[in-house]
C-alpha positions as CSV (number, residue, x, y, z in Angstrom):
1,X,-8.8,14.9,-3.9
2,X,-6.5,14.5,-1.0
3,X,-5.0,12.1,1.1
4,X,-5.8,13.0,4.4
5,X,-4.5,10.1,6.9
6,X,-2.3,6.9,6.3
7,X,-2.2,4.1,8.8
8,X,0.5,1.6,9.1
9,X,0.2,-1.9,10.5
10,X,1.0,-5.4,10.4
11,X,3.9,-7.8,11.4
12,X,6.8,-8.0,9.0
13,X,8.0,-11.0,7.7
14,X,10.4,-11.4,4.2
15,X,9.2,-9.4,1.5
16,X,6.0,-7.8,3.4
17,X,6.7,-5.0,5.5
18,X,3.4,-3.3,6.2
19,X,0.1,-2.8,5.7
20,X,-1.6,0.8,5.1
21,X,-5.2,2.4,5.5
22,X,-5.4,5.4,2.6
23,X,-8.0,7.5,4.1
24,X,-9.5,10.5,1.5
25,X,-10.9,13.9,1.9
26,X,-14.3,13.2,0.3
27,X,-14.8,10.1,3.0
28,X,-13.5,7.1,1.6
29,X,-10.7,4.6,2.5
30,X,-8.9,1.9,1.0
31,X,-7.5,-1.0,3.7
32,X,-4.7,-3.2,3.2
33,X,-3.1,-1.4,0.8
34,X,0.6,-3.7,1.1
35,X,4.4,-2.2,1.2
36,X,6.6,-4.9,0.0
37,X,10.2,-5.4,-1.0
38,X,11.0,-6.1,-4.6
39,X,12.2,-9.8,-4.2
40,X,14.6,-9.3,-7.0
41,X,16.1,-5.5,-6.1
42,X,14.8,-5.2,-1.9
43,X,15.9,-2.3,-1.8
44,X,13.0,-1.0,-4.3
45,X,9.6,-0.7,-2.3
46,X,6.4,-1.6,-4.0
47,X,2.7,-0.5,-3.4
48,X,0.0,-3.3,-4.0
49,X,-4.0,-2.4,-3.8
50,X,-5.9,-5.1,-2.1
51,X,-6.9,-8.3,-3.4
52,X,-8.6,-11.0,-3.6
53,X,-8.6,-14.4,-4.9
54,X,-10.4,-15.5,-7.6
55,X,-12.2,-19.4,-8.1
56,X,-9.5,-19.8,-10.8
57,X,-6.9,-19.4,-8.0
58,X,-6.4,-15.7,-10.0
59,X,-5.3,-12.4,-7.8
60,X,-7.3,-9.8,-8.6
61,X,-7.1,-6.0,-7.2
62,X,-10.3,-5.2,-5.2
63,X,-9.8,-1.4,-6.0
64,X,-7.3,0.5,-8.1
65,X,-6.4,4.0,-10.0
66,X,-7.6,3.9,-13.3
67,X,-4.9,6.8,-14.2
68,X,-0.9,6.9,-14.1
69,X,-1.4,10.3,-12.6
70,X,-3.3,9.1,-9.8
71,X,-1.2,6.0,-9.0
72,X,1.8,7.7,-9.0
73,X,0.4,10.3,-6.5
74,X,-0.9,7.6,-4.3
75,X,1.9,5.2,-4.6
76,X,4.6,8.5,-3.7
77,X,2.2,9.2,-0.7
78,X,2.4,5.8,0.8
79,X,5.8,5.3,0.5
80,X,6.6,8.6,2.0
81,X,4.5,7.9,4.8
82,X,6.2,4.7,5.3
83,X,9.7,6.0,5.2
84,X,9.1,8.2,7.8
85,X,7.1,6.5,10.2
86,X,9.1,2.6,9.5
87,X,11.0,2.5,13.0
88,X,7.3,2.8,14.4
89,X,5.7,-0.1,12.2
90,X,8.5,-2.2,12.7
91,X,7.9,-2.4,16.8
């Protein structure tokens, strides 16, 4: 399995810098993956899956990797992808 495109967008505002489309090799995509800033360290960058919330006023993830492996791939991905296309998202 590959990543085969990432798509950056959204406005950013404190801790939210972007939003990113994970698009796959075997046809599948995940949108709204988030890039945020830690709020304690900003200088660390987090990846969140998409979410929604629950009745119970609960966040839950709509999708996520169900192995370390495979979240460290994808999370290394995005944030790569971020670094090197930031000055575009941030127009």
């Amino acid at each position: 399995m590959k990543i085969i495109s990432l798509r950056f967008y959204g406005k950013p505002n404190k801790n939210f810098l972007s939003y990113c489309s994970v698009t796959f090799d075997f046809g599948f995509c995940i949108e709204k993956v988030k890039i945020v800033a830690d709020s304690i360290d900003p200088s660390r960058l987090l990846v969140l899956m998409p979410s929604h919330q629950t009745v119970e006023g609960k966040y839950r993830d709509v999708c996520h990797p169900t192995t370390k492996e495979f979240r460290t791939l994808l999370e290394a991905t995005v944030l790569e992808g971020y670094k090197k296309n930031a000055a575009a998202v941030l127009k």
